[in-house]
N, C-alpha and C positions, 0 to 999 in steps of 0.2 A: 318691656317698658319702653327702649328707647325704639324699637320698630312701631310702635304703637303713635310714638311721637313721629318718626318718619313718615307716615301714612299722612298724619294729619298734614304734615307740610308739605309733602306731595300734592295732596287733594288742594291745598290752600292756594299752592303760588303755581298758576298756569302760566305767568311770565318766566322763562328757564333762567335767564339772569339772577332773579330773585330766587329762584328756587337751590339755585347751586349758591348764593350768600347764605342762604337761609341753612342749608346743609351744612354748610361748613362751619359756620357757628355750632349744631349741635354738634359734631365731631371734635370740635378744639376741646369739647365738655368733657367727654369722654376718654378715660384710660386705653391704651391699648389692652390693656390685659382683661377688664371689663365688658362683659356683653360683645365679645368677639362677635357671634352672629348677627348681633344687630345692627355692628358698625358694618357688618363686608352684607347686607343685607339693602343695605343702604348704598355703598359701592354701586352693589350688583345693578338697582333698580333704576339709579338716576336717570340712566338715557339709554335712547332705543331709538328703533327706525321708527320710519311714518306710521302715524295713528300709535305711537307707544302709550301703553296708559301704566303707570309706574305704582299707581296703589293695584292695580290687577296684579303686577309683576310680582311685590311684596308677598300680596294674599297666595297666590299659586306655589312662591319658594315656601310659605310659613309653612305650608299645608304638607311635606315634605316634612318629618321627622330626622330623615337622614341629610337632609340637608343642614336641618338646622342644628345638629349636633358635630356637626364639621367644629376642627381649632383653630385651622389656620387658613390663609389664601387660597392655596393649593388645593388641601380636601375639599374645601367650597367647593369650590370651581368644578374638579374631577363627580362630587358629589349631585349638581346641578347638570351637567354632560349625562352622568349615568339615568336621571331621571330623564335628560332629555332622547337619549337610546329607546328606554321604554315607551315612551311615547310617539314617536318617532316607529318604531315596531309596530305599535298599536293599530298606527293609522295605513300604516303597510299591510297588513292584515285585512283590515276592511277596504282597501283600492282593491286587493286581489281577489276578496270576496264577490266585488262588483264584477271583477271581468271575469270569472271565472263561474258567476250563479245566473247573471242576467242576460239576454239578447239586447242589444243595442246598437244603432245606427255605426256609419265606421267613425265619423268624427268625434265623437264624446268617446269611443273606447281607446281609441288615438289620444285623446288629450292624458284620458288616464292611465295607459302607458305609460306616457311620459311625466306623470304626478309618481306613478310606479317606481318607474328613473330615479325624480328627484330622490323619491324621498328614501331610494336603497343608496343613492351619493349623501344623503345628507348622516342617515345612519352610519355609513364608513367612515362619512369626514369626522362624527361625533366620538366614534371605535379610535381615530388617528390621533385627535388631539388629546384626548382621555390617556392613551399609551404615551405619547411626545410630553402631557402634564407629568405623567409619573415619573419619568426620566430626568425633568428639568429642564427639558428640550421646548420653554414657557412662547419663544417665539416661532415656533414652529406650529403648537397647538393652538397660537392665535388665527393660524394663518387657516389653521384648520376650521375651525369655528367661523370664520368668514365664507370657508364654503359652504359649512351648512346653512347660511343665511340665504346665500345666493341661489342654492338648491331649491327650500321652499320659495322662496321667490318664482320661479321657475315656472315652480306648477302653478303657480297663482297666475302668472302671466296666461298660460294657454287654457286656464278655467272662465277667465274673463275673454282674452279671446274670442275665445269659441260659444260663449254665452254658457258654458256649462255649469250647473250650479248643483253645490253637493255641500252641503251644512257641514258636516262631518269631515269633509275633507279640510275647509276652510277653516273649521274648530283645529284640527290637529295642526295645521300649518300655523295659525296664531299660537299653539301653544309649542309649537316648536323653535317659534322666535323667541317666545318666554321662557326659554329654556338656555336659548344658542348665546341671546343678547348676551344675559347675565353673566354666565360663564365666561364670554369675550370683556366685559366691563372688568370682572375679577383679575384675568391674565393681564389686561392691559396693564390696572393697577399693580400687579405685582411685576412688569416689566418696568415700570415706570418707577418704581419705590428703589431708594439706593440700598 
C-alpha cells in the first residue's frame, strides 16, 4: 500500500525539495511497526547519484522477495547487498565471457579488463560491507558501499572513453547502482537514527 503511494510521489515531484516534504508527510503517517518494508523502501529509494530515477529504484527492490521480507534496517540493507553480489557476479560473468570467446582490437579488451577490475572490487567491496553490516561495524560497511559505487563508475568512465559500447555491461552497472545506493541510504539512516 504505502510503496504504491511512494511511487506515486516519486513519479509526481521532480522538484527534490517537494519530493523530500512530500515523503515526510507520508512517514509522520505511518507506524514504525506498520509496513516496515515500505517505510525503509522509501528510505532506500529517495536519492541517488546522477540520472537516479527513484520509481526504477522502488520497482527493482519490490521485485526481490527477499528483500522485501526483511524486519529491520539491518536485513534491509544486508538483503539488498546480497542481491547486489548476484548481480554484480552476473555481469562479471559476461565481461569474462567477452574476453575470453571473442577477438578484439587491444583497446576495448583493455577497457574491459578493467570493467573486469571494477566490478571484481565492487563485488568484494559488496562481500565487506555485507560482513562489517552483520557485525554492527554500520560505518565501516558505509564506507564499503561507497566503494562499490566508485568502482562501477570506473568502468563507465573508460567505456565512454574509449567509445566502447556494451548494453549489458551498462545494464549491469545501472543495476548495481540500484543496488549499492539503496543499501548506502539504509546504513546511512540507521547511522544517523539515535
Amino acid at each position: 500500500m504505502v510503496a504504491s503511494i511512494l511511487v506515486d510521489v516519486i513519479v509526481n515531484y521532480k522538484n527534490s525539495r517537494s519530493l523530500w516534504r512530500a515523503y515526510d508527510t507520508i512517514l509522520k503517517d505511518i507506524s514504525p511497526d506498520k509496513e516496515m518494508p515500505d517505510v525503509l523502501l522509501g528510505k532506500a529509494c529517495i536519492r541517488g547519484a546522477k540520472d537516479w530515477d527513484p520509481s526504477l529504484c522502488l520497482r527493482i527492490l519490490m521485485s526481490y522477495p527477499k528483500i522485501m521480507s526483511a524486519t529491520d534496517g539491518v536485513s534491509f540493507a544486508i538483503e539488498i547487498i546480497v542481491s547486489g553480489m548476484e548481480n554484480t557476479t552476473t555481469t562479471l560473468r559476461y565481461i569474462y565471457g567477452r574476453l575470453n570467446g571473442t577477438t578484439m582490437s587491444p583497446v576495448p579488451r583493455r577497457v574491459l579488463e578493467i570493467c573486469a577490475s571494477s566490478f571484481k572490487k565492487a563485488f568484494s567491496s559488496f562481500v565487506s560491507a555485507n560482513i562489517d553490516l552483520s557485525k554492527g561495524d554500520y560505518e565501516r560497511g558505509d564506507y564499503y558501499l561507497f566503494i562499490v559505487y566508485d568502482q562501477v563508475e570506473r568502468c563507465g568512465y573508460y567505456l565512454s572513453k574509449y567509445n566502447v559500447e556494451d548494453p549489458v555491461i551498462s545494464t549491469g552497472m545501472r543495476y548495481v547502482t540500484y543496488f549499492s545506493q539503496p543499501a548506502l541510504n539504509i546504513v546511512e539512516d540507521i547511522i544517523e537514527s539515535p
